[in-house]
C-alpha positions in Angstrom: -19.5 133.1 -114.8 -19.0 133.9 -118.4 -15.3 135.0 -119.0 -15.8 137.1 -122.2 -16.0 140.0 -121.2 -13.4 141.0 -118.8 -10.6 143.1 -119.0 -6.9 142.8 -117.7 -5.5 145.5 -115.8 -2.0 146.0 -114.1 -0.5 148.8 -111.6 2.8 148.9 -110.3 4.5 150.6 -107.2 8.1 151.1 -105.7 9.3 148.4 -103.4 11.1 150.1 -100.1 15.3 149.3 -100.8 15.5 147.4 -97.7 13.5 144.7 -98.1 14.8 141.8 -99.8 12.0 141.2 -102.8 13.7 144.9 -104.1 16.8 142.7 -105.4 14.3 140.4 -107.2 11.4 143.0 -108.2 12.4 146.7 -107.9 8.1 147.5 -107.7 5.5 145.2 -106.7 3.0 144.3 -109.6 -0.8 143.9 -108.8 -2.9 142.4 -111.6 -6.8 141.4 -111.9 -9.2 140.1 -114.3 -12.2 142.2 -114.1 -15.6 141.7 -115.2 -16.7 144.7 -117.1 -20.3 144.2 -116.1 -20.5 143.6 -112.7 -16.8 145.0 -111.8 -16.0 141.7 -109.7 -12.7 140.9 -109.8 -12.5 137.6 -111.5 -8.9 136.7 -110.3 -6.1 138.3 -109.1 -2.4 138.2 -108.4 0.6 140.2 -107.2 4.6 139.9 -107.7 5.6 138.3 -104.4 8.0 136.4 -103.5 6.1 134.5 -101.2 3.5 132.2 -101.9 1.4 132.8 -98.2 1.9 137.1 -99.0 0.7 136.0 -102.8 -2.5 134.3 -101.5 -3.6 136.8 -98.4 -3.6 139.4 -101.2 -5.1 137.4 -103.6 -8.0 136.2 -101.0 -8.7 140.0 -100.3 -9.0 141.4 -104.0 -10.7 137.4 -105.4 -14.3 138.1 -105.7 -14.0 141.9 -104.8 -16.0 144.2 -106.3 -13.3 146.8 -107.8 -16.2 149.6 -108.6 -18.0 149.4 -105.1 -15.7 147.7 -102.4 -12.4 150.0 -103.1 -12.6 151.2 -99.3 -13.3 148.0 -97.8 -10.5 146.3 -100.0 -7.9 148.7 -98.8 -9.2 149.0 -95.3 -8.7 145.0 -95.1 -4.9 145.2 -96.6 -4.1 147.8 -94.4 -5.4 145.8 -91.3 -4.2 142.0 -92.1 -1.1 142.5 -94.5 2.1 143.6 -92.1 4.8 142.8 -94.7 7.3 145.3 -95.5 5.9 146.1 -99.3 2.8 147.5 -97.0 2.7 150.8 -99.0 3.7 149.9 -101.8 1.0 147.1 -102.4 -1.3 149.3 -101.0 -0.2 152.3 -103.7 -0.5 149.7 -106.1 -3.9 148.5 -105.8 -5.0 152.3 -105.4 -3.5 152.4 -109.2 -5.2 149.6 -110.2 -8.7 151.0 -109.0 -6.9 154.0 -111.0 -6.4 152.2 -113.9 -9.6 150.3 -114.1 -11.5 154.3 -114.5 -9.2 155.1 -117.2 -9.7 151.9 -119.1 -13.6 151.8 -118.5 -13.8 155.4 -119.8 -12.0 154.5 -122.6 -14.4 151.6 -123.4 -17.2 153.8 -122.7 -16.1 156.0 -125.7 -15.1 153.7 -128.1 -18.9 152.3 -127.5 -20.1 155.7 -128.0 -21.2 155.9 -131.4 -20.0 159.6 -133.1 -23.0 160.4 -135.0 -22.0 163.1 -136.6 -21.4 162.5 -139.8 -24.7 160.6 -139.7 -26.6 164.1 -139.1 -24.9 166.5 -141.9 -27.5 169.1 -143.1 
């Protein structure tokens, strides 16, 4: 798969106080690589302490399709990931999907040619 053009994206969310990655992290951070043409995610990772929570959440959004699979992505969290940053992680990854609109708009213009100072009567 051609790496060029993807984009980074990151979206953060509150940790609950009394679990112990709030003395370490204060918010859980989710972050993907995302292909802008296909909107796979390209890879993916998440601020976790915990190596086996870092890769369950990193097998569910790896390969994803962040445009068309949003549902199914947090359907899947919300069934196999039981760790006390539940909510959080899953507010998080509905601010990446978020994110990823704002950003892809913002593309969308900048590639949007402003022709009007090329049609002046």
């Amino acid at each position: 798969m051609r790496r060029g053009n993807t984009i980074f994206i990151a979206a953060y969310a509150r940790l609950p106080k009394d679990i112990p990655a709030y003395a370490l992290y204060n918010s859980v951070g989710v972050y993907a690589e995302v292909d802008v043409d296909t909107g796979v995610i390209v890879d993916a990772d998440v601020s976790f302490y915990s190596q086996v929570s870092i890769n369950m959440v990193k097998s569910i959004l790896k390969g994803a399709n962040i445009v068309y699979e949003r549902g199914r992505i947090v359907e899947e969290l919300e069934m196999r990931y039981w760790g006390g940053a539940r909510k959080a992680l899953i507010t998080a990854v509905k601010r990446l999907f978020e994110r990823f609109d704002e950003v892809m708009s913002l593309l969308e213009r900048e590639a949007t040619p402003d022709l009007t100072d090329d049609y002046r009567i």
